[in-house]
C-alpha positions in Angstrom: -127.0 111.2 39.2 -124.9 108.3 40.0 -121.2 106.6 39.4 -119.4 108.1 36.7 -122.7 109.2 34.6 -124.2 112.6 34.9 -127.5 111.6 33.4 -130.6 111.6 35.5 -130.6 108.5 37.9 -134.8 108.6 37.5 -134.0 107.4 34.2 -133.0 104.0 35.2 -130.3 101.7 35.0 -130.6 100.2 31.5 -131.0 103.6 29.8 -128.4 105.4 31.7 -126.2 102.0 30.8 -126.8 102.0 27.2 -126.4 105.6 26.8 -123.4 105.2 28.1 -122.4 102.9 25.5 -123.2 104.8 22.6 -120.6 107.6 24.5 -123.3 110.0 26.3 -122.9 110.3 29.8 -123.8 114.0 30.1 -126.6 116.6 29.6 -124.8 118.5 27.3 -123.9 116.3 25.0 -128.3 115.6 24.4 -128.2 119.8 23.3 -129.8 119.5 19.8 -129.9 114.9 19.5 -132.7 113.6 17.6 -135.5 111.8 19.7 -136.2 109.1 16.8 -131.9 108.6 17.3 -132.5 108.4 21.1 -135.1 105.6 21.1 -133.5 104.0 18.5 -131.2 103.1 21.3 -132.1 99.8 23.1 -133.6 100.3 26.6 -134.1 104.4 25.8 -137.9 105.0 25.9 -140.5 108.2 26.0 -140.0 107.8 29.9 -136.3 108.7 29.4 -136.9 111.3 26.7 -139.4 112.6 29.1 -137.0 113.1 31.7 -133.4 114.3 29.2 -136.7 117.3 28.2 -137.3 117.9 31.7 -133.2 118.2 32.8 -132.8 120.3 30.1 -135.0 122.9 29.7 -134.2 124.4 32.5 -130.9 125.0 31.2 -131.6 126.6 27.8 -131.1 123.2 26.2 -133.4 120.7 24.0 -133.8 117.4 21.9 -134.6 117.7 18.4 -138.2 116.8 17.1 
């Protein structure tokens, strides 16, 4: 994790940026978001759907098909 984002720093710079800008900066707030939605989202590909899945199943959390 890094600066004021709690998302997944393997996810890389652009994604975490542009997430950002659409308002979602934390792991809870991915609970139950569409993956189409998701890589809608400029610079969001299956590499950082890949690893939201992997940082939030382990808490009882998930994406939408």
């Amino acid at each position: 994790m890094t600066g004021d984002s709690q998302l997944p720093a393997a996810m890389g710079t652009v994604a975490r940026r542009e997430l950002a800008l659409h308002g979602l900066t934390r792991l809870d707030q991915f609970d139950g978001a569409s993956v189409r939605d998701l890589l809608a989202i400029h610079g969001v590909g299956p590499k950082a759907v890949r690893i939201l899945r992997e940082h939030l199943e382990p808490e009882g959390r998930s994406l939408a098909p």
